[in-house]
N, CA, C and O atoms as a DFTB+ gen file, in Angstrom:
716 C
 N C O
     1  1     -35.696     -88.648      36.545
     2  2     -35.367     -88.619      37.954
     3  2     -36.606     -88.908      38.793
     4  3     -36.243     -89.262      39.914
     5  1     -37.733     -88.892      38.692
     6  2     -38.775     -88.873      39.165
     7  2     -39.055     -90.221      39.278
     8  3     -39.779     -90.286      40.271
     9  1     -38.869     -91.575      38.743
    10  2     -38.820     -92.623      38.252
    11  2     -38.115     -92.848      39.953
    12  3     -38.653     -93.160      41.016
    13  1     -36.779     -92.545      39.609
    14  2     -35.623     -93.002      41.165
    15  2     -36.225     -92.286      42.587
    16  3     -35.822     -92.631      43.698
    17  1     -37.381     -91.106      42.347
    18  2     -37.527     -90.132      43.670
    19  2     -36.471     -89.382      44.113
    20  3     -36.069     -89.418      45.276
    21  1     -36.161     -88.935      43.542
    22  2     -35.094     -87.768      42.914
    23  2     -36.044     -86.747      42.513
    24  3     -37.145     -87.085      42.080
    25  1     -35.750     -85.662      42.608
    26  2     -35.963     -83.921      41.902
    27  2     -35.355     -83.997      40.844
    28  3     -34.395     -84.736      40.628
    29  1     -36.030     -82.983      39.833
    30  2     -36.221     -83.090      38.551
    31  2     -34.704     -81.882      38.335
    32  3     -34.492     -80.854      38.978
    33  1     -33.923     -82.445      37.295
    34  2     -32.661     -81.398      37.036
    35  2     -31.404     -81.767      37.688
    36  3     -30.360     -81.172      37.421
    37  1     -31.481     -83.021      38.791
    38  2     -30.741     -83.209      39.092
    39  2     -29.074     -83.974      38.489
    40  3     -27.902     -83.765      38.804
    41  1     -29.782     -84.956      37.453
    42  2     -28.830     -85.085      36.614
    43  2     -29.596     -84.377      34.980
    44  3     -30.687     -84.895      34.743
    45  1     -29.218     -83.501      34.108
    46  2     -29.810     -82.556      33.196
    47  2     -28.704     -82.194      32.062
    48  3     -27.570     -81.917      32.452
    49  1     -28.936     -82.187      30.946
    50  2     -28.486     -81.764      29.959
    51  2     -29.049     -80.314      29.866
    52  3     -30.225     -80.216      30.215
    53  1     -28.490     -79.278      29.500
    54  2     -29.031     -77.467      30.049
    55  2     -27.736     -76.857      29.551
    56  3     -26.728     -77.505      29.270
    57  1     -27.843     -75.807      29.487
    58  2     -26.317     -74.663      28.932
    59  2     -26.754     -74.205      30.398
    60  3     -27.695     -74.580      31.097
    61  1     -25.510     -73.043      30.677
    62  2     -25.146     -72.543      31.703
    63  2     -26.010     -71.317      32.119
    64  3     -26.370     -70.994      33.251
    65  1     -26.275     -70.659      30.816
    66  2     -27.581     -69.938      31.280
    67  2     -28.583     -70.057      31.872
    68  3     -29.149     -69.269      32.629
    69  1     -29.031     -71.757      31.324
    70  2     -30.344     -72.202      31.900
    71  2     -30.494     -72.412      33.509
    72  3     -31.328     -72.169      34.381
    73  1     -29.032     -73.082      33.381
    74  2     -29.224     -73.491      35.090
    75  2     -29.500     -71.859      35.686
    76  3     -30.379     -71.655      36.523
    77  1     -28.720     -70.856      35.196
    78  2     -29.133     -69.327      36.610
    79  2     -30.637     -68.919      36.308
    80  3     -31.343     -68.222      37.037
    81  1     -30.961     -69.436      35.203
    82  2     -32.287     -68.821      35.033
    83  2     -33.649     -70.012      35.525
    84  3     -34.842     -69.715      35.469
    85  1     -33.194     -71.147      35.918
    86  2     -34.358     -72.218      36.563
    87  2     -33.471     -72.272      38.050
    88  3     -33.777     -73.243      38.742
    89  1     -32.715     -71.621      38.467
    90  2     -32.499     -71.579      39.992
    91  2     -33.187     -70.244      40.571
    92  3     -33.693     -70.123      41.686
    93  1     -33.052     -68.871      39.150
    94  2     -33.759     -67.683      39.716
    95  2     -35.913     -68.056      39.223
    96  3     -36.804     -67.291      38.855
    97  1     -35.889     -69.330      39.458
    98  2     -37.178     -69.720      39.196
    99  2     -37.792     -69.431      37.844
   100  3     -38.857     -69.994      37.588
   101  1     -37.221     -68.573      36.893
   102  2     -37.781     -68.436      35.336
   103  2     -37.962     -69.960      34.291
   104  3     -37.493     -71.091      34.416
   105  1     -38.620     -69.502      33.542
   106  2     -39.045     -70.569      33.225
   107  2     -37.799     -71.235      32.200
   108  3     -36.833     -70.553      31.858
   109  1     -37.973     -72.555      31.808
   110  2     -36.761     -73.257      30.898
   111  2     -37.058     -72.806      29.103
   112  3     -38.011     -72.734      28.327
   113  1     -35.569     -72.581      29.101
   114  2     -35.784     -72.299      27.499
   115  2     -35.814     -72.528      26.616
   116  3     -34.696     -72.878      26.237
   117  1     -36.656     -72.574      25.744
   118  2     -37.075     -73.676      24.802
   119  2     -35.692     -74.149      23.916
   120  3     -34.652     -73.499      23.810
   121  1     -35.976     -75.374      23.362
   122  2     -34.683     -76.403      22.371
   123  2     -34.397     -75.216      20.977
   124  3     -33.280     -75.112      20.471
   125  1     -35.547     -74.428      20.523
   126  2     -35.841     -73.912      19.576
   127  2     -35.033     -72.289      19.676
   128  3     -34.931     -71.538      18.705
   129  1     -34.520     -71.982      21.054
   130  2     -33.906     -70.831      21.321
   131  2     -32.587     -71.245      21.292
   132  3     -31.676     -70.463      21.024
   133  1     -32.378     -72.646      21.598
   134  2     -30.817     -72.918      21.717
   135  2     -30.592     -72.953      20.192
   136  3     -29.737     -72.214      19.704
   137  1     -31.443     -73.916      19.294
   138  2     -30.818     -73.967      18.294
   139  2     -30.608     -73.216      16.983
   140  3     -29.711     -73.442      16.170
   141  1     -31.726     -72.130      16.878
   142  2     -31.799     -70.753      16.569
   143  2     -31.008     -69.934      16.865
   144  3     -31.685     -68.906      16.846
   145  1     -29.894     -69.625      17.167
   146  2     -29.138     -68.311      17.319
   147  2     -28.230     -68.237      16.448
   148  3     -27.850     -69.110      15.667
   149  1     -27.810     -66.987      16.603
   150  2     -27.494     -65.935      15.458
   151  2     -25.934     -66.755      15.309
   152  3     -25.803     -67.053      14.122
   153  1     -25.318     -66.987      15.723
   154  2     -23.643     -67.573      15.737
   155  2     -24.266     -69.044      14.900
   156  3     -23.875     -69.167      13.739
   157  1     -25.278     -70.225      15.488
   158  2     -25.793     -71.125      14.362
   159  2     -25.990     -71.158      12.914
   160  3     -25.714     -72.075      12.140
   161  1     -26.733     -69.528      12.561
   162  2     -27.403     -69.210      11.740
   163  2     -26.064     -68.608      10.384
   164  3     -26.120     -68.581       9.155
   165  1     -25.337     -68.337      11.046
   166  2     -24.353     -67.634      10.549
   167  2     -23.234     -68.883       9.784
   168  3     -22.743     -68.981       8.660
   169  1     -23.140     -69.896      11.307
   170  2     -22.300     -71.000      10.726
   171  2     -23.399     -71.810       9.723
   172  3     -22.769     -72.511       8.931
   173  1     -24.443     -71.884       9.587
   174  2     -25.189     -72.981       8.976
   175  2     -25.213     -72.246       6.815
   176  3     -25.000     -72.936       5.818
   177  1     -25.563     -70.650       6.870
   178  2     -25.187     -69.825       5.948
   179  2     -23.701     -69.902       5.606
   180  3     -23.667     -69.454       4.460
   181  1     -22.665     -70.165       5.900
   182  2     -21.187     -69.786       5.703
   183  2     -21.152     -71.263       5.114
   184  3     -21.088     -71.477       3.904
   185  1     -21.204     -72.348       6.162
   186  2     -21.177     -74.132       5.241
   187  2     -21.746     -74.181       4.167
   188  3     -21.024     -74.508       3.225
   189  1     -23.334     -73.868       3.834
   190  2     -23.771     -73.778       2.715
   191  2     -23.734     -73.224       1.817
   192  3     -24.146     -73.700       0.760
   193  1     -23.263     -72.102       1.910
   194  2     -22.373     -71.289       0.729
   195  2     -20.975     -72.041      -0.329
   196  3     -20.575     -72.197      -1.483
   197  1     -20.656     -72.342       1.269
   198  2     -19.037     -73.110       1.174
   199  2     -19.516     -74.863      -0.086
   200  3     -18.846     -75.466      -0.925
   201  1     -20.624     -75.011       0.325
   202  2     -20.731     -76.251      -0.577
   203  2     -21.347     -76.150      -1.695
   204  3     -21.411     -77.071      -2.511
   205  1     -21.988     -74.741      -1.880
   206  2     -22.783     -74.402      -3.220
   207  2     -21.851     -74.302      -4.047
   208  3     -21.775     -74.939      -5.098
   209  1     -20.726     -73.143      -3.464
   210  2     -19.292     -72.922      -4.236
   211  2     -18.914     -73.642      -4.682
   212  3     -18.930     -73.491      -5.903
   213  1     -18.078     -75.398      -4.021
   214  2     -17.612     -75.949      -4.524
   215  2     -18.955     -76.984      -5.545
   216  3     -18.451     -77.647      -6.451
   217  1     -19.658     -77.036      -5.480
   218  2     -20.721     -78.231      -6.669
   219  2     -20.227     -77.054      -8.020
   220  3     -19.742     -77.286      -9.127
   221  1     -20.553     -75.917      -7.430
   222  2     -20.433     -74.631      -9.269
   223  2     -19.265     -74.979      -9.898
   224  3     -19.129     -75.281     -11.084
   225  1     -18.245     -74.909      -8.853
   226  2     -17.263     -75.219      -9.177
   227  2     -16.908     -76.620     -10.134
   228  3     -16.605     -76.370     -11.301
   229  1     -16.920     -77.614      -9.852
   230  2     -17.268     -78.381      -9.952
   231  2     -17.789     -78.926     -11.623
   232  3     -17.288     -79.687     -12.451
   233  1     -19.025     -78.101     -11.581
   234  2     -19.424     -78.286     -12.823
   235  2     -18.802     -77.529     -13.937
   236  3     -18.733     -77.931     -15.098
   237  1     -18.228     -76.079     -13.358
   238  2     -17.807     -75.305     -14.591
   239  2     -16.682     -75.807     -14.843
   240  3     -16.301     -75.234     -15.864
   241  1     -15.673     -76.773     -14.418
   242  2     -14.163     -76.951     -14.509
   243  2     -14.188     -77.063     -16.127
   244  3     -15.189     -77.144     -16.840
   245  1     -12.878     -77.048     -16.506
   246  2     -12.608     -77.516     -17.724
   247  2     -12.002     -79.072     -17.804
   248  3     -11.545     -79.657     -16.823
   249  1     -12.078     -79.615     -19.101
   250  2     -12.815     -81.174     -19.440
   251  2     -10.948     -81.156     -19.620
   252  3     -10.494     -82.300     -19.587
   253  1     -10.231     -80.415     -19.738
   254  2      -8.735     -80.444     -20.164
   255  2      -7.877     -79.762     -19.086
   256  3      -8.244     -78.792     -18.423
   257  1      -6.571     -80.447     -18.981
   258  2      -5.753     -79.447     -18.353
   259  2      -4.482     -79.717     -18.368
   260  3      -4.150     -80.861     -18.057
   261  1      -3.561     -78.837     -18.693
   262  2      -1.708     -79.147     -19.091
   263  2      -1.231     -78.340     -18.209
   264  3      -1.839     -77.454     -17.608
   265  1       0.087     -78.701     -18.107
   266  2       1.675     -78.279     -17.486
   267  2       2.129     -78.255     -18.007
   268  3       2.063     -79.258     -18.718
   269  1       3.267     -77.131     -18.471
   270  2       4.548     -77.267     -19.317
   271  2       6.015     -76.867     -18.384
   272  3       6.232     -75.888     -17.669
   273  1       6.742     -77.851     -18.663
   274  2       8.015     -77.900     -17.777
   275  2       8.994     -77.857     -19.159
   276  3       9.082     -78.726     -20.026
   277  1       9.711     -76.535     -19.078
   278  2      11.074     -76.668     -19.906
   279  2      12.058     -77.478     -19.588
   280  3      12.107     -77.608     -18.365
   281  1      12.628     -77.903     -19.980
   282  2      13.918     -79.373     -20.007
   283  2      14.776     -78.344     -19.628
   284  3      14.649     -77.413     -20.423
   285  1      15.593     -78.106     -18.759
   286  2      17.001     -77.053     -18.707
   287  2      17.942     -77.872     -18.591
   288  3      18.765     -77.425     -17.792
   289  1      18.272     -78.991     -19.051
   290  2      19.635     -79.364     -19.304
   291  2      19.750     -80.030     -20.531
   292  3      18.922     -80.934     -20.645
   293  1      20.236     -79.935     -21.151
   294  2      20.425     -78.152     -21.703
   295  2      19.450     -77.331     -22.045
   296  3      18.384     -77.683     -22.551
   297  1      19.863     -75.932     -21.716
   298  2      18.971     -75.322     -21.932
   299  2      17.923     -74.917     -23.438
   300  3      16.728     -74.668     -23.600
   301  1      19.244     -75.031     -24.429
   302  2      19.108     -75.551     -25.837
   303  2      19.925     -76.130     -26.379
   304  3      21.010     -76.278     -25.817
   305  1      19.649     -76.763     -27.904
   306  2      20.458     -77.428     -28.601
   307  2      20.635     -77.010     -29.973
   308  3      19.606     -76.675     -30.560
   309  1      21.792     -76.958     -30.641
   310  2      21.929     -76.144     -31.745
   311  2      22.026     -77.673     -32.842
   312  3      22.936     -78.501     -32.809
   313  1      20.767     -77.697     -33.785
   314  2      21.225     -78.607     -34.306
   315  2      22.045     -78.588     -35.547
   316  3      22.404     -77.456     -35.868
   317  1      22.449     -79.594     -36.358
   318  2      23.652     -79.711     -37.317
   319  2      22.902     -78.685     -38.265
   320  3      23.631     -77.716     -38.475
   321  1      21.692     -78.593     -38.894
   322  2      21.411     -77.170     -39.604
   323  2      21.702     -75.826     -39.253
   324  3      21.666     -74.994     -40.159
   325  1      22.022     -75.415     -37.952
   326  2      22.176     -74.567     -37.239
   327  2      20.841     -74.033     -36.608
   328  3      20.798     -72.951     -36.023
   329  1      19.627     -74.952     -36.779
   330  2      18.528     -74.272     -36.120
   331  2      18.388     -74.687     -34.323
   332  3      18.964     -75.635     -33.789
   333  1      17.714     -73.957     -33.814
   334  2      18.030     -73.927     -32.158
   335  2      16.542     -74.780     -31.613
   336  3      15.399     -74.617     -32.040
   337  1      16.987     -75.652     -30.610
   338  2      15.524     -76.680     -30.205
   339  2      15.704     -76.530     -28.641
   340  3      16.828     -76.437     -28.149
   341  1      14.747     -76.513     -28.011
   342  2      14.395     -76.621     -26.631
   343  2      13.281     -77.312     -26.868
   344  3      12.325     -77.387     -27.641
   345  1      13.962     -77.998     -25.508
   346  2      12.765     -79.000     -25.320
   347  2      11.707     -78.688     -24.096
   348  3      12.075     -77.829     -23.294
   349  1      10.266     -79.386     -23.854
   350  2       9.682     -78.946     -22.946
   351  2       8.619     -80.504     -22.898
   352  3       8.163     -81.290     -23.728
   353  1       8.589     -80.310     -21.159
   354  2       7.702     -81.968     -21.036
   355  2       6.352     -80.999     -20.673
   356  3       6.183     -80.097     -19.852
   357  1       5.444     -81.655     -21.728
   358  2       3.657     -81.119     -21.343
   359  2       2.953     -82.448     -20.864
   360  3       3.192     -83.624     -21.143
   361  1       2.072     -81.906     -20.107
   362  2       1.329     -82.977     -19.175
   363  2      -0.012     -82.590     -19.486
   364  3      -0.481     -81.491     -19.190
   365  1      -0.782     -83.734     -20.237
   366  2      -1.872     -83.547     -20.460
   367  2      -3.172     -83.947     -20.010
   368  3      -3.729     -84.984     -20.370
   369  1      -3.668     -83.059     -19.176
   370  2      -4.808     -84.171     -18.246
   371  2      -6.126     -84.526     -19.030
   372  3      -6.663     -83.527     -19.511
   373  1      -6.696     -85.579     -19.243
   374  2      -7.904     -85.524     -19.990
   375  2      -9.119     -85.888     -18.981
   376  3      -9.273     -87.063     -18.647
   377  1     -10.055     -84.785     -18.454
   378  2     -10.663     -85.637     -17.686
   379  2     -12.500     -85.435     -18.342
   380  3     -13.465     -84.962     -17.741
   381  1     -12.450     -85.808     -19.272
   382  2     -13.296     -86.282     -19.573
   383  2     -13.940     -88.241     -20.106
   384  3     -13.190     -89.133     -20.502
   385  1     -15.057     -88.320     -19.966
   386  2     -15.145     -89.500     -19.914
   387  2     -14.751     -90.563     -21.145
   388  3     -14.898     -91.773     -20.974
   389  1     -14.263     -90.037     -22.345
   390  2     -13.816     -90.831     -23.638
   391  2     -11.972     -90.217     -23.706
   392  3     -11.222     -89.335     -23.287
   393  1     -12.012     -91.129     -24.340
   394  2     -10.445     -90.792     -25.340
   395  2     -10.515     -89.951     -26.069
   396  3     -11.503     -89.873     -26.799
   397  1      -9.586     -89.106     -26.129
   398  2      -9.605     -87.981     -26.997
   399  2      -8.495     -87.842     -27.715
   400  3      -7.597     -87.816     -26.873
   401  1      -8.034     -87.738     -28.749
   402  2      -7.188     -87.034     -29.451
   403  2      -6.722     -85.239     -29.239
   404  3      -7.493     -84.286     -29.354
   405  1      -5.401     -85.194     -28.941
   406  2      -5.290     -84.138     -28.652
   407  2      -4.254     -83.157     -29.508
   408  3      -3.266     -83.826     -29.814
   409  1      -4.170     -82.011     -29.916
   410  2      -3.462     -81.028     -31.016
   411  2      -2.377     -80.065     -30.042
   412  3      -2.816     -79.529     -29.024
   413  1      -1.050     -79.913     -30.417
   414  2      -0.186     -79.600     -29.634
   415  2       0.223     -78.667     -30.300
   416  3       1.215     -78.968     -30.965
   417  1      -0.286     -77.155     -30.462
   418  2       0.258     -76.324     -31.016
   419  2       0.772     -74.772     -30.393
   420  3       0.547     -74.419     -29.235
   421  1       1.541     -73.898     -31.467
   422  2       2.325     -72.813     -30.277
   423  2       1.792     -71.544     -31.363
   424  3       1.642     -71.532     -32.585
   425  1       1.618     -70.652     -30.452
   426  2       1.615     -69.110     -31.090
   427  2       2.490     -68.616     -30.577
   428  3       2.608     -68.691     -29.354
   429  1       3.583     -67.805     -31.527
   430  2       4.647     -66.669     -30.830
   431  2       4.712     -65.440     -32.321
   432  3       4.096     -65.384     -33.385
   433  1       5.897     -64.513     -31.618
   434  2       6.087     -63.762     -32.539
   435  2       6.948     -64.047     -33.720
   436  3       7.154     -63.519     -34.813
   437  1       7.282     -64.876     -33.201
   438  2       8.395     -65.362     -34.389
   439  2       7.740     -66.826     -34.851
   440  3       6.877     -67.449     -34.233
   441  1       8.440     -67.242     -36.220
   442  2       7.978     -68.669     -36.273
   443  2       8.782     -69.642     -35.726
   444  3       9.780     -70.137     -36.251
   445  1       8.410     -69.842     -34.882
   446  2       8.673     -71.411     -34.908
   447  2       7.787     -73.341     -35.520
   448  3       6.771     -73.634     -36.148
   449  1       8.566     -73.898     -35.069
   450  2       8.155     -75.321     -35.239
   451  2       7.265     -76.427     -34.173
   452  3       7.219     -76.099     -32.987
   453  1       6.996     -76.925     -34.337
   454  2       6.920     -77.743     -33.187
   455  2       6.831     -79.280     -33.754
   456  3       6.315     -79.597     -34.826
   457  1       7.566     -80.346     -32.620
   458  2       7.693     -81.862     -33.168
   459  2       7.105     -82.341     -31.875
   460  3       7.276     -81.695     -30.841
   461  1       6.409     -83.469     -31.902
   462  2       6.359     -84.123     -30.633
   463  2       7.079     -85.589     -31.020
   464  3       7.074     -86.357     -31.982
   465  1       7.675     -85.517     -29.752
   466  2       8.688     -86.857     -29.889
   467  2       7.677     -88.355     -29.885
   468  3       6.655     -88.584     -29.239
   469  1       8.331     -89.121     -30.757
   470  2       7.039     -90.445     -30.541
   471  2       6.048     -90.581     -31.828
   472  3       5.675     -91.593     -32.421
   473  1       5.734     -89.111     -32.068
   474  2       4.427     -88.899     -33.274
   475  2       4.637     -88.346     -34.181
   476  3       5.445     -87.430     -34.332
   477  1       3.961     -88.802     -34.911
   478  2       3.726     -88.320     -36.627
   479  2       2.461     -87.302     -36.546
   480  3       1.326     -87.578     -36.156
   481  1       3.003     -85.923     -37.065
   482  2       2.047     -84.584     -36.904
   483  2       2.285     -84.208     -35.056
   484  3       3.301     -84.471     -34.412
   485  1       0.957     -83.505     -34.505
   486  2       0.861     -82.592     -33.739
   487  2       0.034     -83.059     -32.698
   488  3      -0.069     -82.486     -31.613
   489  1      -0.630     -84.223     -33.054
   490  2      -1.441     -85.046     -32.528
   491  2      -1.032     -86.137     -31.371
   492  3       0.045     -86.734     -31.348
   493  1      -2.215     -86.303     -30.304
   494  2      -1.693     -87.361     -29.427
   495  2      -2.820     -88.037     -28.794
   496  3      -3.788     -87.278     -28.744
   497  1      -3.075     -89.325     -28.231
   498  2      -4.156     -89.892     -27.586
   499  2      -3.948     -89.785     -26.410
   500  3      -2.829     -89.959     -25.927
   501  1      -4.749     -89.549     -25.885
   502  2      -4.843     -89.416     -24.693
   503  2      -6.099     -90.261     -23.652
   504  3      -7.207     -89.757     -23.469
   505  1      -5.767     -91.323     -23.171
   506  2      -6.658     -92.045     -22.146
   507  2      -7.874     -91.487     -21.573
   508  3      -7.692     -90.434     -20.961
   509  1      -9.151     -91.956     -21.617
   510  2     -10.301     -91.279     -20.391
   511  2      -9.522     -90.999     -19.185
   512  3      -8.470     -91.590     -18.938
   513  1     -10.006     -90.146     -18.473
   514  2      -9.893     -90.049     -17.035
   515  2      -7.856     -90.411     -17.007
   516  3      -7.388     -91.497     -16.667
   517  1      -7.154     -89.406     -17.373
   518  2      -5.976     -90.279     -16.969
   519  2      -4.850     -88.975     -17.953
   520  3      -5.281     -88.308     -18.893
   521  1      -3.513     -88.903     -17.452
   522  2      -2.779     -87.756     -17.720
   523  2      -1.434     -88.983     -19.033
   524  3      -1.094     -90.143     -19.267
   525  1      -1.207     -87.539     -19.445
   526  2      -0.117     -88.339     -20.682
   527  2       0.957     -87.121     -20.701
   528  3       0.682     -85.928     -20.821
   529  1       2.354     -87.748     -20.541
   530  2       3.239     -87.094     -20.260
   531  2       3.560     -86.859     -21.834
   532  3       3.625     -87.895     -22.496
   533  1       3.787     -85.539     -22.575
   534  2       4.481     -86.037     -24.392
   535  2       5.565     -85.073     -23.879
   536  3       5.376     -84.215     -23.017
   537  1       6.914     -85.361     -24.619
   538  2       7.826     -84.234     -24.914
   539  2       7.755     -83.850     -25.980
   540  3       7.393     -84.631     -26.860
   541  1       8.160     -82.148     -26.370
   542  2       7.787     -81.204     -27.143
   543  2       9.338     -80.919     -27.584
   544  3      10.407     -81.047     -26.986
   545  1       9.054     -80.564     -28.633
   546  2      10.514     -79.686     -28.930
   547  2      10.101     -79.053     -29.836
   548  3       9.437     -79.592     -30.721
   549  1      10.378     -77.808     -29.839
   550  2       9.858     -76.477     -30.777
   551  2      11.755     -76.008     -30.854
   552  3      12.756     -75.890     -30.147
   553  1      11.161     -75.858     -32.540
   554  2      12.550     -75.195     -33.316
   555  2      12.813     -73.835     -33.878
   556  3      11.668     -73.382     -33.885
   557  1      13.439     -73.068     -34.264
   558  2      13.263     -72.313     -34.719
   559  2      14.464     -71.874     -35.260
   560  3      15.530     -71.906     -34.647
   561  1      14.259     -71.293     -36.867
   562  2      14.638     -72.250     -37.994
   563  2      16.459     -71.109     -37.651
   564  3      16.706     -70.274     -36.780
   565  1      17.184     -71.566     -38.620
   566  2      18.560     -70.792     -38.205
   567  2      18.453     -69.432     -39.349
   568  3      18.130     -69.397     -40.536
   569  1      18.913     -68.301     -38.317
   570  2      18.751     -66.948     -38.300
   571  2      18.206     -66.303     -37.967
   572  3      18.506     -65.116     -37.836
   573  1      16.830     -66.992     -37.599
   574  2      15.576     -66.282     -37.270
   575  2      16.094     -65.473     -35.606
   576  3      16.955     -65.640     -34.743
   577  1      14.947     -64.563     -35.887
   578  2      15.599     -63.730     -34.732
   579  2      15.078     -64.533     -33.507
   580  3      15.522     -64.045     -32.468
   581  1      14.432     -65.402     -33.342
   582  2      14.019     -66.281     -32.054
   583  2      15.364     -67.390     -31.949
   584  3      15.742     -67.808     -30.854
   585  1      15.934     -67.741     -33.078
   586  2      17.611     -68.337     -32.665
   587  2      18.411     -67.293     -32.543
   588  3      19.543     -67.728     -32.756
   589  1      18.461     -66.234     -32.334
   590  2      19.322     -65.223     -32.396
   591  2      19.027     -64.303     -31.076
   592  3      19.890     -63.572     -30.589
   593  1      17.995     -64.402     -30.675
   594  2      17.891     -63.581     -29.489
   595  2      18.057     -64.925     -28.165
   596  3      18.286     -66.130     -28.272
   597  1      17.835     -64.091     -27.034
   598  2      18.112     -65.023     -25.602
   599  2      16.858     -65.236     -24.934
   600  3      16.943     -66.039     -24.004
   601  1      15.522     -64.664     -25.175
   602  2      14.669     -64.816     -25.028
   603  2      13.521     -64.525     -25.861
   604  3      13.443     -63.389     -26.329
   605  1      12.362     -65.611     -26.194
   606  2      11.449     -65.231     -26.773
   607  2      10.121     -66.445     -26.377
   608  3       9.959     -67.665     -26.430
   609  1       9.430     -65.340     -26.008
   610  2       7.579     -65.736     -25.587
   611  2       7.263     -66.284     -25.955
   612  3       7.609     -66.000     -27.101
   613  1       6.498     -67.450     -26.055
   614  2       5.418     -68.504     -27.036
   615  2       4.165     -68.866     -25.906
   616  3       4.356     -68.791     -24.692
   617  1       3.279     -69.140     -26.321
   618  2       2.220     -69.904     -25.930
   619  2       1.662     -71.177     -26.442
   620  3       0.956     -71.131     -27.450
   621  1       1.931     -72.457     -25.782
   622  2       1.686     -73.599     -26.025
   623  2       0.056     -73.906     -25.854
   624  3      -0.521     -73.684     -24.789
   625  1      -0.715     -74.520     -27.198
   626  2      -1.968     -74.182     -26.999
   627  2      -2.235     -76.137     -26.835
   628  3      -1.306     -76.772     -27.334
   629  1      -3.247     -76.908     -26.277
   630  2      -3.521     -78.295     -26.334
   631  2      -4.858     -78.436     -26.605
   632  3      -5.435     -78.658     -25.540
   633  1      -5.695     -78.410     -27.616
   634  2      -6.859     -78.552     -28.210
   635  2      -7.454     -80.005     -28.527
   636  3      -7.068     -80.739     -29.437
   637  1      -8.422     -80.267     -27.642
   638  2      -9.650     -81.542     -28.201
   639  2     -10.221     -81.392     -29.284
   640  3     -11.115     -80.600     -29.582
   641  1      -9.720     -82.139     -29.878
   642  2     -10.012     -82.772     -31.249
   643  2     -11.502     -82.738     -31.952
   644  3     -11.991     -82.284     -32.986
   645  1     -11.962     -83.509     -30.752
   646  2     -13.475     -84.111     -30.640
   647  2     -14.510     -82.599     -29.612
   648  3     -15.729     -82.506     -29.475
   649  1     -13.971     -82.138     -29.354
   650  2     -14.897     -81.039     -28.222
   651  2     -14.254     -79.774     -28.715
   652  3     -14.590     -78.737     -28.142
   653  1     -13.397     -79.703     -29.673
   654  2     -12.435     -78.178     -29.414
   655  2     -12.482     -77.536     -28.268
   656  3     -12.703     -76.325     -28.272
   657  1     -12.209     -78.490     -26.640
   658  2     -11.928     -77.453     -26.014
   659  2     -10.363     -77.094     -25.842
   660  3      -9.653     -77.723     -26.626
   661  1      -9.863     -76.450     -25.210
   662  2      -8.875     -75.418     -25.296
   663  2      -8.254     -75.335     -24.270
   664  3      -8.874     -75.084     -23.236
   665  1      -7.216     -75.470     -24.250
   666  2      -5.803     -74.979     -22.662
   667  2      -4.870     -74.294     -22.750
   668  3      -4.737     -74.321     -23.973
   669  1      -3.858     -73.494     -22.292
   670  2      -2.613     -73.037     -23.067
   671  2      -2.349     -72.712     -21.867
   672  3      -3.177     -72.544     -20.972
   673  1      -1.051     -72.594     -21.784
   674  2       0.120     -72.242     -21.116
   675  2       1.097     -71.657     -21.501
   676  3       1.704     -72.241     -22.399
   677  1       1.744     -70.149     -20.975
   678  2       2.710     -69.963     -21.498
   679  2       4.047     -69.970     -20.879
   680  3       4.159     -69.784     -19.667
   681  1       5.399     -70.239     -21.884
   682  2       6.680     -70.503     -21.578
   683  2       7.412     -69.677     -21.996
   684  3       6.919     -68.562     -22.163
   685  1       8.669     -69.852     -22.286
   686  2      10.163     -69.179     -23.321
   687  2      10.630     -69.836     -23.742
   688  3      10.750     -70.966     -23.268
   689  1      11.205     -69.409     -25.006
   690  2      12.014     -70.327     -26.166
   691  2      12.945     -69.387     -25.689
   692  3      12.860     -68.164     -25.803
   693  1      14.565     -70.559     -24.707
   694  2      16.411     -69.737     -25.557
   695  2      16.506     -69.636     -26.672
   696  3      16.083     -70.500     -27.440
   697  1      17.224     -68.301     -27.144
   698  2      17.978     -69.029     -28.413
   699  2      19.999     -69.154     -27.482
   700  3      20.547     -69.390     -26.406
   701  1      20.301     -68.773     -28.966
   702  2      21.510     -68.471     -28.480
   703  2      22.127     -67.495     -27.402
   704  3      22.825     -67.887     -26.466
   705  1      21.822     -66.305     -27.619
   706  2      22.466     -65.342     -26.518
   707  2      21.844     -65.777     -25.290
   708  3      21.570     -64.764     -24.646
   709  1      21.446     -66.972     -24.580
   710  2      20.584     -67.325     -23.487
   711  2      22.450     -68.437     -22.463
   712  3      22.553     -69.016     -21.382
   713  1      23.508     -68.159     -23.680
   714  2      24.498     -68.752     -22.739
   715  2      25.393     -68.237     -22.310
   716  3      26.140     -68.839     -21.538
């Protein structure tokens, strides 16, 4: 402003404080008080937390990851042996940087089976960077009390081949009394 012969402040960038405190003649307050305060300090700590979190994150994820969706129509199928099959679609994410071979297996209390449709054994490839839909069908053999009851627990486990790392999810096997 001094440039035009103009007074100084007349056109001014200032917070509202400043202006009552350079009209009650005190002096101007430094850039270093505006940008220092405690509400700054607080938001600048809370963002950087917020982004430390997610990098940890980040790195600890796991290199694997599945979904299991039971097929409910039908809910099961009794086949011509009389043993009982439900089916279930698993989604297998591989996000690591190679192809991996992957192992599709179940722990329960009872025995069951497991087939994957498409493959020979338990096994499946799975693309770098990229998800693979397999359907599952786990049996369980006729009499057993998992075809004989209406509900029974399993845990579907999906194991790297090459890394043994590890995923599982758990579902329910119908048997019969489930209609």
């Amino acid at each position: 402003m001094a440039k035009v012969g103009k007074p100084r402040g007349l056109i001014d960038y200032m917070a509202l404080t400043d202006e009552a405190n350079e009209r009650a003649g005190n002096p101007k307050t430094s850039l270093w008080k505006h940008i220092f305060r405690l509400r700054t300090i607080i938001y600048t700590l809370l963002w950087s937390s917020i982004g430390v979190g997610l990098t940890v994150l980040l790195f600890v994820r796991s290199d694997i990851d599945m979904t299991v969706a039971p097929v409910r129509n039908p809910q099961f199928v009794v086949l011509s042996d009389g043993s009982i099959r439900n089916t279930y679609d698993v989604r297998i994410r591989n996000m690591t940087h190679d192809a991996s071979a992957f192992a599709i297996t179940l722990v329960a209390d009872q025995p069951l089976l497991v087939e994957l449709e498409g493959q020979t054994g338990n096994t499946v490839e799975v693309p770098l960077n990229s998800t693979h839909l397999q359907r599952v069908y786990v049996i369980a053999p006729p009499g057993s009390d998992a075809a004989d009851s209406e509900r029974t627990d399993l845990r579907l486990w999906v194991e790297d081949l090459s890394t043994t790392t590890r995923a599982w999810r758990d579902t329910t096997f119908f048997g019969r009394d489930a209609e």
